[in-house]
C-alpha positions as CSV (number, residue, x, y, z in Angstrom):
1,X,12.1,167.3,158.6
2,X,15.1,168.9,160.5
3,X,14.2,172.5,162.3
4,X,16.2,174.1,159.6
5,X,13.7,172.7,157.0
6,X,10.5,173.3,158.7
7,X,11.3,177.3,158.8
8,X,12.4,177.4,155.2
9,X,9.0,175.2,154.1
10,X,7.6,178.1,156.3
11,X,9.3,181.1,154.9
12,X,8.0,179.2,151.6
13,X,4.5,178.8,152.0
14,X,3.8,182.4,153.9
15,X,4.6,183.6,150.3
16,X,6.9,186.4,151.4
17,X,10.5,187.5,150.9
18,X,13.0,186.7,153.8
19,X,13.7,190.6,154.0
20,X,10.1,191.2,154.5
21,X,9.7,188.9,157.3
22,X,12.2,190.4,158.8
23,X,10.9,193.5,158.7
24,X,7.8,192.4,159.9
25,X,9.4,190.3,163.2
26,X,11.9,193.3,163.5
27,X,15.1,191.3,162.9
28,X,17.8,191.8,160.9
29,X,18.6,189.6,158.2
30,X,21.5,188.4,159.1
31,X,19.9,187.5,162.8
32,X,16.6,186.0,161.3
33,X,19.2,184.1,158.7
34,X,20.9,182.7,161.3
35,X,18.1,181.6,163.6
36,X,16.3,180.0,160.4
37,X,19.6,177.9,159.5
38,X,20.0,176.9,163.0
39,X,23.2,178.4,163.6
40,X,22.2,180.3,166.3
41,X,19.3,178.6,167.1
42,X,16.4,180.9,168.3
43,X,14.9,181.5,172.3
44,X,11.7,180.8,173.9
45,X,10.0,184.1,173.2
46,X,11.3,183.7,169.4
47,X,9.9,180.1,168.7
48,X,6.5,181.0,170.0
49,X,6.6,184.4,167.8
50,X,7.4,182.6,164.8
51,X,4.6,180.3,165.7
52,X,2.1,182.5,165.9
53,X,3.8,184.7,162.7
54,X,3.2,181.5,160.8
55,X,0.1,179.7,162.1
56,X,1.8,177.0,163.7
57,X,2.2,175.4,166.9
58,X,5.7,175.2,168.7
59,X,5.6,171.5,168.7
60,X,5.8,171.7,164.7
61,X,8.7,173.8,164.6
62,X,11.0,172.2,167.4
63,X,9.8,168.5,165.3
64,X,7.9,167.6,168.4
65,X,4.7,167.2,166.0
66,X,5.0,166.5,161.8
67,X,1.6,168.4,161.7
68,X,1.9,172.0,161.1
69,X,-1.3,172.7,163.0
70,X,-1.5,176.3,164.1
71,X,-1.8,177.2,168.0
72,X,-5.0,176.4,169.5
73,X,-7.1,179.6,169.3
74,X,-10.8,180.0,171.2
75,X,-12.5,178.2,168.8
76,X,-10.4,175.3,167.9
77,X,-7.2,174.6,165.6
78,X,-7.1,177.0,162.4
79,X,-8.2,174.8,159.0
80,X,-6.3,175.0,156.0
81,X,-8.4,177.3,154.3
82,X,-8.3,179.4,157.5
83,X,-4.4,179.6,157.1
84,X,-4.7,180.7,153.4
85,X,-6.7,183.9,154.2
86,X,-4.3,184.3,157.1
87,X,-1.9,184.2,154.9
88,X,-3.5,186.5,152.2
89,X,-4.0,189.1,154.6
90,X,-0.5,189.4,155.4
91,X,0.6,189.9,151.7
92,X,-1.9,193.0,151.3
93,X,-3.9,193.8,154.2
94,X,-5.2,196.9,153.0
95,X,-6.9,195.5,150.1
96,X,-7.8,192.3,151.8
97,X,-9.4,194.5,154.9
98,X,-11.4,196.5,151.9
99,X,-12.8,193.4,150.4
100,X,-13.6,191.8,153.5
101,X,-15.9,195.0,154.6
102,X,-17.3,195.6,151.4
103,X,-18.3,192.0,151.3
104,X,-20.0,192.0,154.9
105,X,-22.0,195.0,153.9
106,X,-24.1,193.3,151.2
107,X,-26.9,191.4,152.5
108,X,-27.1,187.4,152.7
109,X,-28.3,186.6,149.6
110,X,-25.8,189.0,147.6
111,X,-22.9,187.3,149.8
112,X,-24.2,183.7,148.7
113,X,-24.3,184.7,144.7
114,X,-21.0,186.2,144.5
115,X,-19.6,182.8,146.6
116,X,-21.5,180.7,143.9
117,X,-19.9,183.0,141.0
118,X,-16.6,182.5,142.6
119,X,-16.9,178.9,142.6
120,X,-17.8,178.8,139.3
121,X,-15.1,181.0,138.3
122,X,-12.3,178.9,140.4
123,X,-13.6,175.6,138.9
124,X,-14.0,176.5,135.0
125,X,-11.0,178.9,134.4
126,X,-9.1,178.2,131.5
127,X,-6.1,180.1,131.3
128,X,-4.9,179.0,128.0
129,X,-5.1,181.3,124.9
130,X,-6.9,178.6,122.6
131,X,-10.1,179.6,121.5
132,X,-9.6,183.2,123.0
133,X,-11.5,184.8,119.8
134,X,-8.7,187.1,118.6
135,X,-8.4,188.8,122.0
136,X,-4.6,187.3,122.5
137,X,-4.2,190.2,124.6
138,X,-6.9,189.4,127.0
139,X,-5.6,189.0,130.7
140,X,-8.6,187.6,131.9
141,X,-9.6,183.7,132.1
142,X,-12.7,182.4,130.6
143,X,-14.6,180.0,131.8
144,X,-17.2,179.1,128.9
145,X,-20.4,179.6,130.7
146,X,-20.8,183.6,130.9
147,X,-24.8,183.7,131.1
148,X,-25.3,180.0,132.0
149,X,-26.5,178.7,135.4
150,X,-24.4,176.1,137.1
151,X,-24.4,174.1,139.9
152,X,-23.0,176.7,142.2
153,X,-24.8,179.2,140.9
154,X,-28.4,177.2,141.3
155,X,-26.8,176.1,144.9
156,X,-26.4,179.8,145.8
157,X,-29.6,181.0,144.4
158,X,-31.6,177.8,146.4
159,X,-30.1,178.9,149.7
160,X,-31.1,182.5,149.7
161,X,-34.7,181.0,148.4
C-alpha cells in the first residue's frame, strides 16, 4: 500500500470528512489535500501528528510496517477495540464523555448487566421489517428475546453473584 493509500484507508476508517480533519489538525484543505496525495509530501512533526491523530505508528504510514498498530502507549499497543472507542470519541465527544461517566457511576453489578444486555442486543438485532407487527414505522431493532435470559445475560448476572 503506497503512502498516498495508507492516509486515504485512514481518512476512511476515522469516519470523518476531510474538512473536518482539517479543522481538527488546523490545516487547510488544500494543504492537508496535498500532504495526503503526496504531492507535497508531509514533515517530521506532521507524520508523527497524524500518527497519533489516527492511532497509528509512523512506521505504518511511511510503509515501514503493513500493521497499522497505533504508537506504543504506557500500557502497551492500543487493541482494535481500543481504536474504535478512540475513534467514537472523536466523532461526538460530548456525548461519548456523558455516557462514559454516567456509566462509571453505577456500581459493578449494574455495569456488568447493561454489558450483558448490550451483548445481547449486538448479537440478536434484526434490522429487517419482517415480522415487525404493524409497526413499519418502528426505528428500533428487535431482537426476539425481550423478557428472556440469555447467555450474556446469565454470564452477567453469575459474575456479579
Amino acid at each position: 500500500m503506497t503512502y498516498k493509500e495508507r492516509m486515504q484507508y485512514l481518512i476512511e476508517k476515522s469516519g470523518k470528512q476531510q474538512k473536518d480533519i482539517c479543522k481538527d489538525l488546523n490545516y487547510t484543505t488544500p494543504t492537508f489535500s496535498r500532504r495526503v496525495n503526496g504531492i507535497n509530501l508531509p514533515k517530521t512533526d506532521e507524520i508523527i501528528q497524524f500518527a497519533k491523530y489516527f492511532c497509528v505508528s509512523t512506521d505504518y504510514i511511511l510503509g515501514l510496517s503493513d500493521t497499522p498498530g497505533p504508537y506504543e502507549s504506557r500500557t502497551g499497543p492500543l487493541s482494535e477495540e481500543e481504536e474504535d472507542v478512540i475513534m467514537i470519541y472523536r466523532n461526538d465527544p460530548s456525548v461519548f464523555l456523558d455516557l462514559m461517566k454516567a456509566f462509571q457511576k453505577l456500581d459493578k453489578s449494574k455495569q456488568l448487566i447493561i454489558l450483558g444486555k448490550c451483548h445481547e442486543f449486538i448479537e440478536g438485532v434484526s434490522w429487517g421489517n419482517e415480522n415487525d407487527n404493524g409497526n413499519s414505522g418502528n426505528a428500533l431493532p428487535s431482537n426476539g428475546t425481550e423478557g428472556n435470559k440469555t447467555k450474556h445475560s446469565v454470564a452477567a448476572e453469575s459474575a456479579v453473584l
